[in-house]
MITINU-934542 format. One record per residue: residue in one letter; x, y, z of N, C-alpha, C in turn. Coordinates in steps of 0.2 Angstrom, whole numbers, always signed. Each point is the difference from the previous one (the first is absolute). Layout:
{aa A	nxx X	nyy Y	nzz Z	caxx X	cayy Y	cazz Z	cxx X	cyy Y	czz Z} .
...
END
This chain:
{aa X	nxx +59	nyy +422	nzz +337	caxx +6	cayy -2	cazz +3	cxx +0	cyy -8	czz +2} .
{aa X	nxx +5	nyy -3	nzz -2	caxx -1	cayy -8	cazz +4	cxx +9	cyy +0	czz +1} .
{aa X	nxx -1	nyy -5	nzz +6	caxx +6	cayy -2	cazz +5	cxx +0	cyy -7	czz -3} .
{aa X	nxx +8	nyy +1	nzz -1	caxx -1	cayy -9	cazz -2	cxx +8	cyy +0	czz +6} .
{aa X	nxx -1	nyy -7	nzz +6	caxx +2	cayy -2	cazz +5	cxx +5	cyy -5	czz -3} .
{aa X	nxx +6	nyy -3	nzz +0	caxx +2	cayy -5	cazz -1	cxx +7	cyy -4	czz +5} .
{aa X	nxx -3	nyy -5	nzz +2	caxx +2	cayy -1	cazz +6	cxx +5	cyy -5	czz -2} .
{aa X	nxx +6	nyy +1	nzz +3	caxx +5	cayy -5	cazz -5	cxx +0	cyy -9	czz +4} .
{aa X	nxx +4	nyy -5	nzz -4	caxx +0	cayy -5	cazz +3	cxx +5	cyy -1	czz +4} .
{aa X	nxx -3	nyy -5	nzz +7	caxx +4	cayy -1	cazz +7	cxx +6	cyy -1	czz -1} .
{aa X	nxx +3	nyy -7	nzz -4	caxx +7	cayy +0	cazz -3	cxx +5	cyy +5	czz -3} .
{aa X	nxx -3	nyy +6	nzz -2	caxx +5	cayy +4	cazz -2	cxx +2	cyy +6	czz +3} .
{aa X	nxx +6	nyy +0	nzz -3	caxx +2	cayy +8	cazz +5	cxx +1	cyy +5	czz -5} .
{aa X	nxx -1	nyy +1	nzz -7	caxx +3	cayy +5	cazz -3	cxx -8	cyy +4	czz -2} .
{aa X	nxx -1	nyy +8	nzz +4	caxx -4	cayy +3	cazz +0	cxx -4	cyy +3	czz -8} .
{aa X	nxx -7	nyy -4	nzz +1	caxx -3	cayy +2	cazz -9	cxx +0	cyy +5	czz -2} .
{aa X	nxx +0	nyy +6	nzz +5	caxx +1	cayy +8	cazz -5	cxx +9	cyy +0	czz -2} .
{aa X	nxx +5	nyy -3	nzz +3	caxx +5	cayy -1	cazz -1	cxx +2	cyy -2	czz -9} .
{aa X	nxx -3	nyy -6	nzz +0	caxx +1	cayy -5	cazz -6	cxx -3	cyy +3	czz -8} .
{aa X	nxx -7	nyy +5	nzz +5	caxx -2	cayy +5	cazz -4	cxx +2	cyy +4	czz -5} .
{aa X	nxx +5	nyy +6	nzz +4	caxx +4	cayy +4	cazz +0	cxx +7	cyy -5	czz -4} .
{aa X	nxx +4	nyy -5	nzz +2	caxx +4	cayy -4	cazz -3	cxx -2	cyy +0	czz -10} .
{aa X	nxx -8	nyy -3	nzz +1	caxx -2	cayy -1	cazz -7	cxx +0	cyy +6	czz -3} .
{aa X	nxx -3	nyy +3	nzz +0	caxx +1	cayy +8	cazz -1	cxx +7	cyy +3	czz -3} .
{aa X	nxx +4	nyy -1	nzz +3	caxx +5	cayy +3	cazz -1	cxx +4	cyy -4	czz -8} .
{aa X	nxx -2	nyy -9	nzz +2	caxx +2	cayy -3	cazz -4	cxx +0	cyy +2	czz -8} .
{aa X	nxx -11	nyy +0	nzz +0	caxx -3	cayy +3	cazz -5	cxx +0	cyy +7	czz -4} .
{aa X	nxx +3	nyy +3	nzz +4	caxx -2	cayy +7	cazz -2	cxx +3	cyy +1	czz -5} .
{aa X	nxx +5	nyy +1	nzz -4	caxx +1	cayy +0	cazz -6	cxx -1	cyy -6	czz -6} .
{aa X	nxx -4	nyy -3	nzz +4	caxx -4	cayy -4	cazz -7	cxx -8	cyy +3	czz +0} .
{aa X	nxx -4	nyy -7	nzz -1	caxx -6	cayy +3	cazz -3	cxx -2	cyy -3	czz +8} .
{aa X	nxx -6	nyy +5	nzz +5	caxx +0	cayy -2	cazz +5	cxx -9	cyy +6	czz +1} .
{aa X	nxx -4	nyy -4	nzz +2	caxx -5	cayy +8	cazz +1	cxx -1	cyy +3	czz +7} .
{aa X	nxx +5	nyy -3	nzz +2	caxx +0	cayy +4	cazz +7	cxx +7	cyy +6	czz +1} .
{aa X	nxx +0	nyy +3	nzz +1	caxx +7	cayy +5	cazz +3	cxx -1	cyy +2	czz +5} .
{aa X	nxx +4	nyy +1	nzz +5	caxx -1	cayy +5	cazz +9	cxx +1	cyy +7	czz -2} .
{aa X	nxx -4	nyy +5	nzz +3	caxx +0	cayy +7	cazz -1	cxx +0	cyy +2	czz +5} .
{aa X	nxx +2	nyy -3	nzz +7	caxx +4	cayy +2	cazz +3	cxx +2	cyy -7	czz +6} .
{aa X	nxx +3	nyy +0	nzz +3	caxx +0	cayy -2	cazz +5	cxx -4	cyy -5	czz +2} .
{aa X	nxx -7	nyy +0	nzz +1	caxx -3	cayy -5	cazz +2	cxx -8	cyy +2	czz -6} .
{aa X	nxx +2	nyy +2	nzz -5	caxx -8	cayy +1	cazz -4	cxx +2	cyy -1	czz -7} .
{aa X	nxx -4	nyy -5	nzz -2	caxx +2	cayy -3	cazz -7	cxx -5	cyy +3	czz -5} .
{aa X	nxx +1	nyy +0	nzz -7	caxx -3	cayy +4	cazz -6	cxx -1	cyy -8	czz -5} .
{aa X	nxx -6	nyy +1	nzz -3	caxx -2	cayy -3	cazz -7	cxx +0	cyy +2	czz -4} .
{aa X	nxx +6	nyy -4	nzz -6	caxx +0	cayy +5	cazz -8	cxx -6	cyy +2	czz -2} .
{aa X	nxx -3	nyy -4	nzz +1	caxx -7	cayy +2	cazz -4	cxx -8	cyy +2	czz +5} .
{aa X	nxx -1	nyy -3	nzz +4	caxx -4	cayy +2	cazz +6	cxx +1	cyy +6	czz +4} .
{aa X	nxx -6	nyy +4	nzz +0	caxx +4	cayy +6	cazz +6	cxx -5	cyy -3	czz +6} .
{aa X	nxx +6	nyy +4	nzz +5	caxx -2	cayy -1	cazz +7	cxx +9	cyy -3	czz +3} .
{aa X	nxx -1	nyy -1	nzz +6	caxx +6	cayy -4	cazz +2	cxx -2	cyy -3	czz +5} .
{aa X	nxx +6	nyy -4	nzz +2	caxx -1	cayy -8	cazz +6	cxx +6	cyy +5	czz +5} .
{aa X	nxx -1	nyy +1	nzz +4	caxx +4	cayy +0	cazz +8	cxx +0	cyy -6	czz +3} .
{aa X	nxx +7	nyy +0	nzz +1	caxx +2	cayy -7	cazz +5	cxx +4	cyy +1	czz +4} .
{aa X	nxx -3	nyy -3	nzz +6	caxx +3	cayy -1	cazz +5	cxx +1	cyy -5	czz +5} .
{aa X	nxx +5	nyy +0	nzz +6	caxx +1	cayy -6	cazz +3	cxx -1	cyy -1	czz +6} .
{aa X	nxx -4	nyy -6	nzz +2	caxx -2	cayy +1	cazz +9	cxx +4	cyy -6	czz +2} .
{aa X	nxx -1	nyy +0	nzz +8	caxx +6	cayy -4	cazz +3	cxx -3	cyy -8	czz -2} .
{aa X	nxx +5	nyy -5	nzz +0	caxx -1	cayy -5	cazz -3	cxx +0	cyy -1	czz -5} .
{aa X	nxx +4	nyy +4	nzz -3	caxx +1	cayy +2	cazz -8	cxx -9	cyy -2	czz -3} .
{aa X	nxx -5	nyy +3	nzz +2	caxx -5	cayy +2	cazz -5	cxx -1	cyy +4	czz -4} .
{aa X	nxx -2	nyy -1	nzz -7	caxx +1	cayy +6	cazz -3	cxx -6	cyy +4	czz +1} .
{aa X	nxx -2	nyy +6	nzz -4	caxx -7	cayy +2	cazz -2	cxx +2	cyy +5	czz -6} .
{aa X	nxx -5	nyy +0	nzz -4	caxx +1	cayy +2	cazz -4	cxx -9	cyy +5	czz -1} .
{aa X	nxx +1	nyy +7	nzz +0	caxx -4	cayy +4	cazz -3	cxx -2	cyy +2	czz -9} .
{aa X	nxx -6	nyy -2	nzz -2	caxx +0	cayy +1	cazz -6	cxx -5	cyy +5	czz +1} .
{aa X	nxx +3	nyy +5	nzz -6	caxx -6	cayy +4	cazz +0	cxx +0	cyy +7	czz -6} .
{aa X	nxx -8	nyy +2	nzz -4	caxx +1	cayy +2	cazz -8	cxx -3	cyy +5	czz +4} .
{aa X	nxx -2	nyy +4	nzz -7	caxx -5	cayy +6	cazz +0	cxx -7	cyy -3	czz -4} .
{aa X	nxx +1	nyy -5	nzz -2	caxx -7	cayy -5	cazz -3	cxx +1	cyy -6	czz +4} .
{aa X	nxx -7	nyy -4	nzz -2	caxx +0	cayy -7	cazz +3	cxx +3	cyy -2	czz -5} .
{aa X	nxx -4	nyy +1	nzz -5	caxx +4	cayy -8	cazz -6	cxx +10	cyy +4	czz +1} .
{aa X	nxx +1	nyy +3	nzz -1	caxx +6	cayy +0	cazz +1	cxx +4	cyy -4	czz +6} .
{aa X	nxx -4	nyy +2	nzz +4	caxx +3	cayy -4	cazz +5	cxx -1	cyy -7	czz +3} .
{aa X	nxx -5	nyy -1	nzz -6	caxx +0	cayy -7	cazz +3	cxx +5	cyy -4	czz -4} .
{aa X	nxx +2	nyy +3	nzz -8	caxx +4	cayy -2	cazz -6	cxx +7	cyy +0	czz +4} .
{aa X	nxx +2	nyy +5	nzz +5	caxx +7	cayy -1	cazz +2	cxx +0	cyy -4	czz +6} .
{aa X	nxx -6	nyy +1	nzz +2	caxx +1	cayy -5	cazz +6	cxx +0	cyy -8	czz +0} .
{aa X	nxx -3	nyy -2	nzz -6	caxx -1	cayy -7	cazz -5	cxx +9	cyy -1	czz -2} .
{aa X	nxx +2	nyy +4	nzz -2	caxx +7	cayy +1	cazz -3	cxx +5	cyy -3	czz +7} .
{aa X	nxx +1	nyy +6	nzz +5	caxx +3	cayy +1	cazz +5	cxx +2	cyy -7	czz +3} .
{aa X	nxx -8	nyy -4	nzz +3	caxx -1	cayy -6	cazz +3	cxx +4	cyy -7	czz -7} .
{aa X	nxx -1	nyy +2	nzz -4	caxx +3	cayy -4	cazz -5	cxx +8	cyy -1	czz +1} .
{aa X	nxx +3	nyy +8	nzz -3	caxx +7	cayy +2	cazz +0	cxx +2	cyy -4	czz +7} .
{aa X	nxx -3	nyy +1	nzz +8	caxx +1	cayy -2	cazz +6	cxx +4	cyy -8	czz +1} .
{aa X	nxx -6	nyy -3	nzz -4	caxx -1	cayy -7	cazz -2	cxx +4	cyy -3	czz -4} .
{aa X	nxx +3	nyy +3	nzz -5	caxx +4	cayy -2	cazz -4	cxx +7	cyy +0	czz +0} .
{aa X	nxx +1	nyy +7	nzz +5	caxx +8	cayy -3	cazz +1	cxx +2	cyy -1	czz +8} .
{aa X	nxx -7	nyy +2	nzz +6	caxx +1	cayy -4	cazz +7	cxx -2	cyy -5	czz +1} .
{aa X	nxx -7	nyy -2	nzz -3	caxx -2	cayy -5	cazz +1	cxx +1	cyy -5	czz +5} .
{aa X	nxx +8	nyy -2	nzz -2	caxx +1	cayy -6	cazz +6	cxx +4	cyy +1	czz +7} .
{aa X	nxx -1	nyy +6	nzz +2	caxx -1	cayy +2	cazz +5	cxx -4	cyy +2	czz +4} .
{aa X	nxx -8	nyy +3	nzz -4	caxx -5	cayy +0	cazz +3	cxx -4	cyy -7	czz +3} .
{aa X	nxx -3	nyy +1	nzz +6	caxx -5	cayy -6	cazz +3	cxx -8	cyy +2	czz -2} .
{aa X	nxx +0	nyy +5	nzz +0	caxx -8	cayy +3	cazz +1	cxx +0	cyy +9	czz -2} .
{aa X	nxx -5	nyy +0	nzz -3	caxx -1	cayy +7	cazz -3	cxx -7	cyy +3	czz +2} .
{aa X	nxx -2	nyy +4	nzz +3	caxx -7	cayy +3	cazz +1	cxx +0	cyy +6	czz -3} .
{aa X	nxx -6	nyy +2	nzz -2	caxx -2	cayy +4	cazz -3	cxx -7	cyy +5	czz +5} .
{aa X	nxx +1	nyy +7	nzz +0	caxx -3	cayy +5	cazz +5	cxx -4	cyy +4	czz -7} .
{aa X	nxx -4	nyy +1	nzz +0	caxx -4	cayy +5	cazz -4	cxx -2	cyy +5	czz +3} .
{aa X	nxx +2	nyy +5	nzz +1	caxx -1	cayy +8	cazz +2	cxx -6	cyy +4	czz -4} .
END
């Protein structure tokens, strides 16, 4: 399992699991490899395992990746951290990464 932490920047106020979920909604009927399958836990078309995210005060995010294989889950979680970066990106200040 790895925790990926992302802390957003000091000038913004609009919260990254928010803007998340905005994209999400945008994409989902096009081509997108992310979908929510529920509420707070997201599915890759083609990686198994899922990403759980959630929100801590200060609008931190965290995001739980986690497979039934490693290589699996490292492919989603290379994915995840990518997809994160390409449509929050300029929101986030700093990203950590927890290896469990």
């Amino acid at each position: 399992m790895k925790l990926i932490q992302a802390n957003p920047k000091s000038d913004n106020e609009q919260k990254i699991i928010v803007a998340l979920r905005v994209r999400e909604r945008e994409l989902r009927h096009g081509t997108t490899s992310f979908t929510k399958g529920g509420w707070d836990k997201w599915k890759h078309k083609k990686f198994r395992g899922s990403v759980v995210v959630s929100n801590a005060p200060e609008n931190i995010m965290f995001a739980r990746v986690s497979s039934s294989s490693e290589v699996e889950e490292g492919k989603l979680f290379e994915a995840f951290v990518g997809y994160l970066t390409r449509h929050c990106g300029h929101l986030i200040d700093t990203m950590t990464v927890y290896y469990r």
